[in-house]
N, C-alpha and C positions, 0 to 999 in steps of 0.2 A: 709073263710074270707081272708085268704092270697091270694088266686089265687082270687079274688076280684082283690086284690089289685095288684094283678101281670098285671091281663087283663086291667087294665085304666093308668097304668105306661107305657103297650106296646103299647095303641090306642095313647097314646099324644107322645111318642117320634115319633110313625110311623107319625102323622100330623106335627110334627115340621119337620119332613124332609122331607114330601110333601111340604109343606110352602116355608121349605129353600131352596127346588132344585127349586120350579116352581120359586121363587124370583131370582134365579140364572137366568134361563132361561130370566126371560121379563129384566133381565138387559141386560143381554149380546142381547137379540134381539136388544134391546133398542140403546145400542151401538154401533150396525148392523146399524140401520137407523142414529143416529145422524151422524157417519163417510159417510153415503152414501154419493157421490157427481155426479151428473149426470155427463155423458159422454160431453152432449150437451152447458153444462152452464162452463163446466171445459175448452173445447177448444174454448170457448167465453172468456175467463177470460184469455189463454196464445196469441189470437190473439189481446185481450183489450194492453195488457203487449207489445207485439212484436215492434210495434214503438216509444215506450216510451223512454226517454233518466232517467236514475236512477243513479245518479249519489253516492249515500251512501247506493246501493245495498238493498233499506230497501224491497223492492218486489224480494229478492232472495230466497224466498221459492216458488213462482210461475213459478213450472218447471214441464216438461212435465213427467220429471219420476215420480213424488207425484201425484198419483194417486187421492189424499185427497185433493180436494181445498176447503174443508172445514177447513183445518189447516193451510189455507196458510194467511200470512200477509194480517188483512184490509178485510180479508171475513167475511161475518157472514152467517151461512145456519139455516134454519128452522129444528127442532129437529125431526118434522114429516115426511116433506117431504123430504128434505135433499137440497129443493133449496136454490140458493144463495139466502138471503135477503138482505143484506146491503154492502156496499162497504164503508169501511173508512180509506180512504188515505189522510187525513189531515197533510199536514205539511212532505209531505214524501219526498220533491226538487224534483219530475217530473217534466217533460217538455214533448213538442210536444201536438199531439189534440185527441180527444176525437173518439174514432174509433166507427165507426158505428157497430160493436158487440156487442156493450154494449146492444144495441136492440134483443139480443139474453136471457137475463137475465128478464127475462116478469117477474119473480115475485119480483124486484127489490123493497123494499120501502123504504130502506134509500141509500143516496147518498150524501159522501161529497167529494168532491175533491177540498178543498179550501189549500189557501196557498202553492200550487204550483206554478209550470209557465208555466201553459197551456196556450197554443195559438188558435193560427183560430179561426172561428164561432163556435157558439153553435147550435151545429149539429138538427137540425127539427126534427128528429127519435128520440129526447130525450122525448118530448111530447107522443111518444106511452107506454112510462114505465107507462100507468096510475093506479100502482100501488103503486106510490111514495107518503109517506108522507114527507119526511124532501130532501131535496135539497138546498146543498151551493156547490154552483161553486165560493165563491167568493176569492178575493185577486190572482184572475190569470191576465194573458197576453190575456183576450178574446176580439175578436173586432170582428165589423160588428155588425146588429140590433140584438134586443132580437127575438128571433123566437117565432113569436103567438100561436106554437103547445102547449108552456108551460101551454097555457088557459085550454088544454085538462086533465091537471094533479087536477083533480079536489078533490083528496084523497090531497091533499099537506096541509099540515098543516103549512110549514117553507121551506121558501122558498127565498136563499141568492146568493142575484149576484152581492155585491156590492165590490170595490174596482176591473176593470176592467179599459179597453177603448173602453165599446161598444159606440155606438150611434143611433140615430133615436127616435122615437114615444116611450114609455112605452106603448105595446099592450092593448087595452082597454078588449082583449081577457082575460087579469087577473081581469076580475069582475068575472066568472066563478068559479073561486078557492072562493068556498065559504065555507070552511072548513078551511081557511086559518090564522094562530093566528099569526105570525110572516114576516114580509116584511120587507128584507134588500135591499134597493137599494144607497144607502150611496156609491159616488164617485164611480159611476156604469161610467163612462164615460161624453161622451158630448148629455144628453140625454134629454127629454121633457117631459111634459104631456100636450097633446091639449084639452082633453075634458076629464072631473074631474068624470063623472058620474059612471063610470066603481066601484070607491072607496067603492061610500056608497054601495054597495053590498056586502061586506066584513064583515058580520056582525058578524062574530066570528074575526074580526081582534083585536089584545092587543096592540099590537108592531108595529107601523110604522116607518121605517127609511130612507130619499129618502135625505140626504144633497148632494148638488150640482145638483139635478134634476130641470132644470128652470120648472117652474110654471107659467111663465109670460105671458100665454094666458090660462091659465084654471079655465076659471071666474066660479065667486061661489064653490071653492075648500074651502072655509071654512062650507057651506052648507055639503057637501059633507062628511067633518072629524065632524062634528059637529055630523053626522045622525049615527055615528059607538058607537053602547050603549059600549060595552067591550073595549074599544080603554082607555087606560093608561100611553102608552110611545109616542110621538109623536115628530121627530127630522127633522125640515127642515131648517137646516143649507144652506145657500147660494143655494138659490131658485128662487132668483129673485121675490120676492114677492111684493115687491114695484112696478113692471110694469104691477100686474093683475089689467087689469081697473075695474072690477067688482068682488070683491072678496067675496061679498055675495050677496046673495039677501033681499031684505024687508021682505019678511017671516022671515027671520035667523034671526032677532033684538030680535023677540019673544019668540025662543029659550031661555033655561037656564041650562038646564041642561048637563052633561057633565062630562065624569069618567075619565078624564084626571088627573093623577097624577104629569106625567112629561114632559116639553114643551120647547125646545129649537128653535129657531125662530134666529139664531146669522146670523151675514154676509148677510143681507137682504138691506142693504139701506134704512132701513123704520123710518119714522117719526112719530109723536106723533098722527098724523090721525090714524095711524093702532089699539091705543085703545079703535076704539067705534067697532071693530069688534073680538079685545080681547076678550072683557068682559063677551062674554059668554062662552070660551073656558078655563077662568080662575074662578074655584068654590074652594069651600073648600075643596075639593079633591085635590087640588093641592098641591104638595109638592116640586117642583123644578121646575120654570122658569128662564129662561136665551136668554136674550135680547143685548148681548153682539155684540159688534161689528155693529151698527146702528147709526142712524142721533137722537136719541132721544133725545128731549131738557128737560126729566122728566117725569113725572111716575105719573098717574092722583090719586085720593083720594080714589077711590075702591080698589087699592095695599092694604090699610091698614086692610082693611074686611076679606084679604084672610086667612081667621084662620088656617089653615094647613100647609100655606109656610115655610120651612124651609131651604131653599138656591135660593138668588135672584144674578145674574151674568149679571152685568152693566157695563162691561168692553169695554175698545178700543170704546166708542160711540163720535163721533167728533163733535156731538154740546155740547155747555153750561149751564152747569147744578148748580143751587147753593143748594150746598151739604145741607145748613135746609132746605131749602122745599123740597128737596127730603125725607127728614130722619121725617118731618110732614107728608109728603102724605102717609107714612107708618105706621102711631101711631095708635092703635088700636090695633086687636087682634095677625094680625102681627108682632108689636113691641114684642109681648110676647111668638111668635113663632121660628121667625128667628132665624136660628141656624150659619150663615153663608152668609159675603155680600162681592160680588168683584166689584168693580169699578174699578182696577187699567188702566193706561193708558188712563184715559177718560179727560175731561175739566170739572171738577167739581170745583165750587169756594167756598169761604165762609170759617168758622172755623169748630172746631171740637167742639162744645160746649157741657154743661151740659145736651143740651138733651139726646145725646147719655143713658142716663142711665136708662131709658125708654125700652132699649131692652136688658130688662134681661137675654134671652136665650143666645144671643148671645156667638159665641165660635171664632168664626175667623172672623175678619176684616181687608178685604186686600184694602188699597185705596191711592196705592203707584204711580207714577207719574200721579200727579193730578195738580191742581193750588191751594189747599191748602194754607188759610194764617190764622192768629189769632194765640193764643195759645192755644194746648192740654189741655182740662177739664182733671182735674185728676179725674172727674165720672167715664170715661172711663178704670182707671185702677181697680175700684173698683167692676166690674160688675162682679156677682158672679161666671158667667160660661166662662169668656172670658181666651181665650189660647193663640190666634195667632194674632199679633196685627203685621200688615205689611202698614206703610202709609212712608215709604222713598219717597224721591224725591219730597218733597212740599216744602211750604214756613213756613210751620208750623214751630213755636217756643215751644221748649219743656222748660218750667220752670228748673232753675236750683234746685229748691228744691220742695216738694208737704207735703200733708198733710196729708196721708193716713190715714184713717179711720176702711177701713175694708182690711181684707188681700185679696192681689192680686194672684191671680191662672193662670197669664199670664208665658205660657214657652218660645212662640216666638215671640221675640220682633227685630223690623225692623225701624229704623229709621236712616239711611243712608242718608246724604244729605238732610237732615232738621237742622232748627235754635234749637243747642242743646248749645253750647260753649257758650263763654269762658271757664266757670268752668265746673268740671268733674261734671256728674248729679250723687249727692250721692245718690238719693230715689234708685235709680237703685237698688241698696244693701238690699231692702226692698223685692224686689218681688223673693220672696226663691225659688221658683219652677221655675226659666229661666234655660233652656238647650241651647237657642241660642240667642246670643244678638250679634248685626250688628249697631256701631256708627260710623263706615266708613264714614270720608266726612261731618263731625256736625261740624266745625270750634271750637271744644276743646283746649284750647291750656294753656293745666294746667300738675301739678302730677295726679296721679292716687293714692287713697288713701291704705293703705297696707293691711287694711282687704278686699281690695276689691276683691283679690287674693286667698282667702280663702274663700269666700261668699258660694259658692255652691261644696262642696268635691264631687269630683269625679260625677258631675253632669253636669258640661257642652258638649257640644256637638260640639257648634261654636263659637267661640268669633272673631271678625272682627272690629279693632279699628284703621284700618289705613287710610293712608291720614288726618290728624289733626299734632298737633304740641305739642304731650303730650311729658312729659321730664318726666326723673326720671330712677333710675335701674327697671328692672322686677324681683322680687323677684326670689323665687323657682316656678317654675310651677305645680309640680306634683300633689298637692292636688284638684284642681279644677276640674279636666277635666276626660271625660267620656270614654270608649271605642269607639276606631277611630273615635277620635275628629281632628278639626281643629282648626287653631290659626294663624289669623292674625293680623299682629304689625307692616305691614310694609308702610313707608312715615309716620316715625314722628322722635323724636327727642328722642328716649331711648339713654341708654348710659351704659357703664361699661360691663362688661363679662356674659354671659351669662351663668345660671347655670345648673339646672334640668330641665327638659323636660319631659312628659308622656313618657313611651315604648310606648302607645297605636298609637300614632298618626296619623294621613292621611294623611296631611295637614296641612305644617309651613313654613309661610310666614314671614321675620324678614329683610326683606330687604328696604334697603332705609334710614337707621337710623344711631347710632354714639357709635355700639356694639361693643367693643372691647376682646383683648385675644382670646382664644384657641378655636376650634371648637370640642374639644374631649366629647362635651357633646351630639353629634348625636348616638354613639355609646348606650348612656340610649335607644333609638328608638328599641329594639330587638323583637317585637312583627309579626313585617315585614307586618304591614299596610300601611307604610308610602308611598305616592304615588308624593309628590310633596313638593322639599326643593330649599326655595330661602331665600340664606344668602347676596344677592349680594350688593355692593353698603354701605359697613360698615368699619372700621380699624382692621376685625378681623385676626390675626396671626398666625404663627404655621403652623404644617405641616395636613394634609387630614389624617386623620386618617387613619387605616387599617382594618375595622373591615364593611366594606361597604356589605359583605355578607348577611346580615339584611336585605337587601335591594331589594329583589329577586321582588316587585311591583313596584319602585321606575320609574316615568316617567318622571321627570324635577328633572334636579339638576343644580341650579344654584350658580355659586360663586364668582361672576364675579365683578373686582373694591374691593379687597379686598388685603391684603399683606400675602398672602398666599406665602409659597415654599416648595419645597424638589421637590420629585418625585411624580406621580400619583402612587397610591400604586396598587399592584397587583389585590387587591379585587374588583377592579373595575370593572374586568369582570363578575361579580357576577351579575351587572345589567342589567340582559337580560330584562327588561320590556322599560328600557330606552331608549327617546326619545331624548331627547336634554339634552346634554352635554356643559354646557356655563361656562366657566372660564377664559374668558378674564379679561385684565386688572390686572395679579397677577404677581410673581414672580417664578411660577412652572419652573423645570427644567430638562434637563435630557432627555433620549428617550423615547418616550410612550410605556407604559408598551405595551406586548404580546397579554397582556388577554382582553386589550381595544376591539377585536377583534369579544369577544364574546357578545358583545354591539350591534345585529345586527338586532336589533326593532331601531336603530339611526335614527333620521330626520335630527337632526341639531348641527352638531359637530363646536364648536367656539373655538378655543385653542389660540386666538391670543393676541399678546403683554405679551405674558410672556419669558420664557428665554429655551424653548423647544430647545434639540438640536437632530443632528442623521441626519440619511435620513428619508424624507417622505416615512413613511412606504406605499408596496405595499397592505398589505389588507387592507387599505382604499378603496381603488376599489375590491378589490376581495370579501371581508365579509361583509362591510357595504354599500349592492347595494341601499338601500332604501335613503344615504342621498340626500338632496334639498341643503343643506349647509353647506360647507366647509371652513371654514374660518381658515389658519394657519399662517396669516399675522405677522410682529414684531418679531418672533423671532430667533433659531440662526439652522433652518434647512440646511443642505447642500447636495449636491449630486447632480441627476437629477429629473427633473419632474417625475415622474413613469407614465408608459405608463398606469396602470390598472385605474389609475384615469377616462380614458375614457369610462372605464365599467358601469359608472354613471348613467344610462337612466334616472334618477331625476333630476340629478344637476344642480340648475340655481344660484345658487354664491359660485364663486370660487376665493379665495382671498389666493395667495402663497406670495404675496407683500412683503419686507420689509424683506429676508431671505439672506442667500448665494449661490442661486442656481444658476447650470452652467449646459451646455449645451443648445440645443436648446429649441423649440419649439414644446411637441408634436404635429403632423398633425393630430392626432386622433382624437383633441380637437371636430374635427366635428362630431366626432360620439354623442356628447353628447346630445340625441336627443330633449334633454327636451328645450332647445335653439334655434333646429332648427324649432317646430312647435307653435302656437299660444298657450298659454293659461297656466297657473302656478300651484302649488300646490294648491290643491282644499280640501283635508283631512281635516277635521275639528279634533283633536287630543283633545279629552278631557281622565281627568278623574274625579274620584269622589266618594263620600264614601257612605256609605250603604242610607245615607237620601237622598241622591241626589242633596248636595252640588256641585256644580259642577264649577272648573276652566276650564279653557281653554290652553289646553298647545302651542295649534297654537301662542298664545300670544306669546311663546316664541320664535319658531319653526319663529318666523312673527318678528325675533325683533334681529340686530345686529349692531355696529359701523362699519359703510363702509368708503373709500375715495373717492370723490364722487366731480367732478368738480374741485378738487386739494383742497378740505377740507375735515376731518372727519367729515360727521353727522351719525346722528343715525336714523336706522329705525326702525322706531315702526307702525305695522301693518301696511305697506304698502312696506314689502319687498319681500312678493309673488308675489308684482308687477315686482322686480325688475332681469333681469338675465343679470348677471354680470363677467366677468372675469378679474381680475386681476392678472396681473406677476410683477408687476412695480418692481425698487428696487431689481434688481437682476445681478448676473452674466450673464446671458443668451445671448448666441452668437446665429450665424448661420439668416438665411433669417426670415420672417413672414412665416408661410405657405401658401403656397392660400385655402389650405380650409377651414382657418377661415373665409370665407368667406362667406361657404355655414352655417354658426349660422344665419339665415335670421331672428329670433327672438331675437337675442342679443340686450340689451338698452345699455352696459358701456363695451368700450373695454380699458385696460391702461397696455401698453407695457413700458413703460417709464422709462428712469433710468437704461437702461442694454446696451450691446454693440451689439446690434444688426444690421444687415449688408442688402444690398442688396437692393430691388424697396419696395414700399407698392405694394402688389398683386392689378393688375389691376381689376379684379370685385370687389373690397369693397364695390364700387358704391350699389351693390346689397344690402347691408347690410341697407336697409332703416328705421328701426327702429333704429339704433343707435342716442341714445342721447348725448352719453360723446366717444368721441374717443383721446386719448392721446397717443401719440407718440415721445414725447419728449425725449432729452437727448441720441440718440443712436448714430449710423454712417450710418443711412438709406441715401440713394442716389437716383439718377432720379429724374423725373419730379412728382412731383403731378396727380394721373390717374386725367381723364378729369368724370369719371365717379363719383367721387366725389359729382362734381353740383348737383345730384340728390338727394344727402341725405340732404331734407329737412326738417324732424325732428332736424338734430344736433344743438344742444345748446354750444354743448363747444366742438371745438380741437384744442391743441397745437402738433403744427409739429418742434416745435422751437428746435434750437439748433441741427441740422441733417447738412447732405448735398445735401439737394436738389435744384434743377435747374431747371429753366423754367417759363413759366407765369403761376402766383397761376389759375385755371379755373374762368371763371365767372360765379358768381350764388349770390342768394341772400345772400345765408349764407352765405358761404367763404368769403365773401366783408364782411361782418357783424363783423368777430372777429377784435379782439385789431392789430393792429404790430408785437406786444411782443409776440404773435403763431407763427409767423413765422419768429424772429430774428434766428441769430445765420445760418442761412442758405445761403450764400455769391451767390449762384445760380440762388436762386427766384429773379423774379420781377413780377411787375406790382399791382393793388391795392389788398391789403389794403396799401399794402407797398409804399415808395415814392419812389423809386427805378423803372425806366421805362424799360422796356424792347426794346430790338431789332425794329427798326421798327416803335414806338409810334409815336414818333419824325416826319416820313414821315408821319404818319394820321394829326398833330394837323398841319404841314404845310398844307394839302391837306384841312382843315377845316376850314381854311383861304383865301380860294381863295374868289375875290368877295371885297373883301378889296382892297382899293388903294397901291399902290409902297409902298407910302408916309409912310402911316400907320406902326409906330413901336410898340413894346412893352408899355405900358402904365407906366408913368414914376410914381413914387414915391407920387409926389403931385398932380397926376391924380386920383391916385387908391385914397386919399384919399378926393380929390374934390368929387368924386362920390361916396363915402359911407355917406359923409355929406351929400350928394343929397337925397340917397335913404332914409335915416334916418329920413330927414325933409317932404319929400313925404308922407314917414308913418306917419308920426304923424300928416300931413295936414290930408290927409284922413280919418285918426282915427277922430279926431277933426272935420272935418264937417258930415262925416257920425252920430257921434254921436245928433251930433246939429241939423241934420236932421230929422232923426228917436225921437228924444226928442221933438221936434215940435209936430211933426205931435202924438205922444203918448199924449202928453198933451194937444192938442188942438183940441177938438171934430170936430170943423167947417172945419179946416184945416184939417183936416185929411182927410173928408169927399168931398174936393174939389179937396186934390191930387190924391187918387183913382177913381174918375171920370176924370179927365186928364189923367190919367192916359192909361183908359177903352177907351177915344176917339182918347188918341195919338197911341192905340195899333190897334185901327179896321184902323185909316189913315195909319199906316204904311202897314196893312196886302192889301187894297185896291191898295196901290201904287205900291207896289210888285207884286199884281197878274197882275195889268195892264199891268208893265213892261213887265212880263213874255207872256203876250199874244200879246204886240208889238210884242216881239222881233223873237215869232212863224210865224204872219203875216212876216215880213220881210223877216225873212229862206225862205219862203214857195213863195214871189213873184221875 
């Protein structure tokens, strides 16, 4: 019994370790073949690699020592054979082209190399892979045609070549790919389709995408997508479909069926005719059309059938639409579907009335710059599932009070620039679930009620109530507002100190109003979201706190017009994210901190009109190479220019004006190249918080007080236009340099106000975009260059008050200014001046020959004998010309008999004259 037992205890451990060793064995074989990499597909893959430009090294496991290019980045090998199967180097920033060894990898069936910057053609040999299912070449630098061998890839299931600049024909060779469920050709280039028929062969096609492919001769292309049974996404954005003359056939009317689910058709030019060849392409399967961006005058009465719609997209269409019969021709099963409608941007008219309630799904209604008038149904706030209510920019009147019935489930609410004011809209306070409310621009001009502050704790997101003329204090802030929210108050009439503030914030805007006291409440901000503060344009006091640290996101900080002083505090090097630095208009004082230095994300540093003293530091030029604008005008700098300011290659305003600076002129100013060639800062500088709220910081970066024709204005977005140097208001000795000369982009040069010496440099002439040139005030000498005459853009220069000598040149402009440009200058003559020059004197004798002895001066009661003359001329003139032309306007007969006198005294003059001329030939000739 026991040696029983002994003998089936030793057969099963002996089988478990046959089991476990041969299991050992087929792995480890197993692991043998997955690692195999052929010889021949391995040095295909480092010759693919060898002209590649990789600039983030992500293909730096592709080396000749790794034996294993089955381990190497973006390979995939088959587990059996150990060939390459797939190549996915998506997104990997390659550059260069597509090496013909890639035709060495025959058992190749996925391929993507999109989102690079591959260039050249799309090499012919890619057509022999005909073992590729998925292929996206797209979002590269490819040009030249599609090559027709792609028709040979007939395993392709997915197949993307859109975002490129090829051009030509779409090969009709892609009817072939009939295995084919997905087609991206979406902004493939400048590309075509002549003849449609190729499509309906695509009968496993799901996915079609071709926006920007014209269409505009491939008649019966709706036959064609009509005949594709599995076809569900279908996008032909800007196709030009409006100029297919025949876009279906008479067969196609009888058509109805159709698995179309989603259908964008935007940027087509098309009119309200394109509905009678819609209508079979739009069934109950439908779920998202969008017709945006077209001539549609509205939307026929089968919209309302389409029981499955639930996003219709009627945006930017430029004819006129009256928003009820659009909103009838959709009542029906789609009134109870639609989950979502944009119009915005269109020419819709009419109100928002009670029908709206009708479309109970609805969740979002965007139908903001419209022509909108009537008043808001308060249906509209009642509708059970509605969220997003966006219709700013009409004419719309929002009632100051409503009558709510059922609770509102609206979070985002947008009425901006609609009739909301005078009084503050208390319903607002009803609708509990807002996270964002936008009354920007409602012509409000009331308090604001104190529970209104409290309505949503810790629930808001954005709140935007500037530009209105609300008054009152703003309580505590911190209960309301949400994680990295926004807040803006600014352009109205708040007043008194400001208290608490979220830590969370992103975005606080409080500028423009009549806030007064201390700013030490930015310091509550410690969360370090906060990406954008404008306190500017308020009475608020006290010194910048020190506590800016917090602030490591901070892109705009504005504070500018306020009675700010002390120092800029040390922390402020803290804002490395910082773009513009604006605090003009205060009372700051002292040298700019060190740490300013470490600010070196800077666009646009404005420090002017406060009480700054020191040298113009040199890391201005050295650490903050990126600014456009330099503005240190008004206050109390002294020393020299600093040469590093020339290290600027951005800088197009430069404003030292109004300081104590001495010495010259650096000559390096020409280095500053962003002056010498055409065209301005281009950066668009945003930022913005997690929702995608977004400001625009170029606003600011776009936005400074200049002097500017011998006044301060202000530019507001239009100072990217402007590239400016100002010194005026200085000590500054020593000559002009002449190679201010070579800024051949400069528009405002103003030297003005210092002691400067020596010629104006003879090429300024060159300087032909100047529009302000000022020179005044110095001890400039010589003649006026004659090169001058040419800068015919200039609008303003004063040379007044120098020592110059000579006759002003002649030109239109130069004749053009006042006297008072060029008083003060004891040397000039000639016009504008009254002041004759040298010489004049012998022309106006010599312009008088021809005259009698006799002939003097014209005495006193000549000159005015003969203005009485010319005076009573004119008004004979005037007078019978009128009494002529009154005749003949009033009097049909006479009208009719001077222009026949007219027609006979004109053919006898023409007769008499030729006669003459042919006498007077005969004569010459006998």
């Amino acid at each position: 019994m026991n040696s029983c037992v002994f003998i089936i205890i030793f057969w099963l451990l002996l089988l478990l370790l046959v089991t476990t060793t041969g299991s050992q064995l087929v792995a480890a074989g197993g692991n043998d073949m997955k690692k195999k990499c052929l010889d021949k597909e391995r040095d295909a893959l480092l010759l693919i690699r060898a002209p590649l430009q990789d600039p983030h090294g992500t293909l730096s496991t592709w080396t000749a020592d790794d034996h294993d290019c089955c381990n190497w980045s973006g390979v995939t090998c088959s587990n059996q054979t150990g060939h390459v199967t797939g190549l996915d180097m998506r997104f990997y920033g390659l550059g260069g082209e597509i090496s013909h060894s890639l035709l060495n990898l025959t058992y190749l069936n996925h391929l993507d190399l999109s989102l690079n910057y591959f260039h050249g053609t799309i090499p012919t040999i890619i057509g022999s892979l005909t073992r590729l299912r998925y292929l996206n070449l797209g979002s590269n630098d490819f040009n030249g045609t599609i090559p027709r061998s792609i028709g040979s890839l007939t395993e392709l299931n997915n197949l993307d070549l859109s975002s490129n600049s090829l051009y030509g024909t779409i090969p009709p060779e892609f009817g072939n790919l009939t295995n084919l469920q997905y087609l991206y050709l979406n902004s493939v280039g400048r590309c075509r389709v002549e003849k449609v028929e190729w499509l309906s062969h695509l009968s496993q096609l799901e996915v079609l995408v071709m926006d920007g492919v014209s269409l505009s001769k491939a008649n019966h292309w709706v036959d064609a997508i009509s005949s594709l049974p599995k076809l569900f996404d279908l996008s032909l954005d800007g196709c030009e479909l409006s100029q297919v003359m025949y876009p279906y056939s008479s067969s196609f009317l009888n058509s109805s069926s159709s698995s179309i689910s989603f259908l964008s058709l935007r940027n087509n030019n098309l009119t309200s005719s394109m509905y009678r060849w819609l209508s079979p392409l739009t069934t109950n399967n439908l779920l998202s059309l969008d017709l945006s961006g077209n001539m549609l005058d509205g939307i026929p009465k089968y919209f309302g059938n389409l029981c499955s719609l639930e996003y219709l997209g009627f945006y930017n269409n430029s004819a006129v639409v009256k928003f009820p019969d659009f909103l009838n021709n959709l009542f029906g099963c789609t009134s109870l579907t639609l989950q979502m409608l944009i119009t915005r941007g269109s020419q819709f008219t009419g109100s928002l009335s009670d029908e709206i309630q009708k479309f109970a799904s609805l969740e979002s209604l965007y139908l903001s710059d419209n022509q909108l008038n009537g008043s808001i149904s308060e249906k509209l706030w009642e509708l059970p599932s509605l969220e997003t209510v966006i219709i700013s920019f009409n004419n719309l009147t929002v009632p100051s009070t409503y009558h709510l019935s059922n609770i509102s489930y609206v979070k985002y609410l947008d009425l901006s620039s609609c009739k909301v004011g005078p009084r503050f809209p208390k319903w607002i306070q009803t609708l509990k679930n807002l996270t964002s409310l936008d009354l920007s621009n409602t012509g409000i001009s009331d308090a604001i009620p104190l529970e209104f502050w409290d309505m949503w704790p810790s629930q808001l997101e954005y709140l935007n109530l500037s530009s209105n003329n609300i008054s009152g204090k703003v309580p505590d802030l911190l209960s309301n507002f949400a994680y990295d929210s926004v807040i803006d108050l600014s352009s109205n009439s708040f007043h008194g100190p400001i208290l608490n503030v979220p830590s969370t914030l992103s975005i606080l805007n409080l500028s423009r109003n009549k806030f007064s006291g201390g700013i030490s409440f930015i310091c509550q901000i410690v969360d370090g979201f906060l990406s954008f503060l404008d306190l500017s344009h308020n009475s608020l006091t006290g010194q910048l706190p020190d506590c800016l640290w917090h602030f490591d996101q901070l892109e705009v900080l504005n504070l500018g017009h306020n009675n700010l002083f002390g120092r800029l505090p040390p922390s402020i090097g803290s804002l490395i994210q910082l773009q513009v630095l604006y605090v003009y208009d205060n009372n700051f004082s002292g040298e700019l901190p060190l740490s300013l230095k470490n600010c070196t994300s800077l666009i646009s540093l404005n420090l002017g009109a406060n009480k700054f003293s020191g040298n113009v530091p040199v890391w201005i030029g050295e650490s903050l190479t990126g600014l456009y604008v330099v503005i240190l005008r008004s206050n109390n700098f002294f020393g020299t220019i600093p040469l590093q300011l020339c290290q600027l290659p951005n800088l197009q305003v430069l404003d030292l004006s109004m300081n104590n600076l001495h010495g010259s002129i650096p000559s390096c100013l020409s280095n500053l190249t962003s002056m010498l060639h055409q065209g301005g800062f281009s950066q668009d500088v945003y930022f913005q918080t997690t929702r995608g709220y977004a400001t625009r910081a170029g606003r600011y970066v776009d936005h400074a007080l200049i002097e500017w024709q011998g006044d301060e204005r202000e530019f507001l977005n239009t100072l990217k236009l402007l590239k400016s140097i100002d010194l005026s208001s200085n000590n500054l000795t020593g000559q002009i340099p002449n190679e201010i000369t070579n800024l051949s982009d400069l528009i405002a040069l103003n030297f003005s106000m210092n002691t400067l010496s020596g010629e104006i440099p003879q090429h300024i002439g060159e300087m032909k975009k100047l529009l302000t040139l000022d020179l005044s005030r110095n001890n400039l000498s010589g003649k006026i260059p004659s090169g001058m005459s040419q800068m015919s853009l200039l609008n303003y220069l004063d040379l007044s008050y120098n020592h110059f000598s000579g006759r002003i040149p002649s030109s239109t402009q130069l004749q053009s200014f006042p006297p008072s440009r060029y008083h003060g200058n004891r040397g000039l003559c000639g016009p504008p001046l009254t002041k004759k020059c040298p010489g004049d004197e012998e022309s106006e004798a010599t312009s008088v020959i021809g005259k009698s002895e006799g002939d003097g001066e014209d005495t006193d009661d000549e000159v005015e004998l003969w203005g009485w003359f010319y005076i009573g001329g004119g008004m004979g003139f005037a007078t019978g010309f009128w009494m002529a032309c009154g005749a003949l306007l009033l009097n049909r007969r006479g009208r009719h008999a001077f222009f026949q006198f007219y027609d006979s005294f004109k053919d006898w003059v023409y007769v008499k004259v030729v006669v003459f001329i042919s006498s007077m030939q005969k004569a010459r000739h006998t």
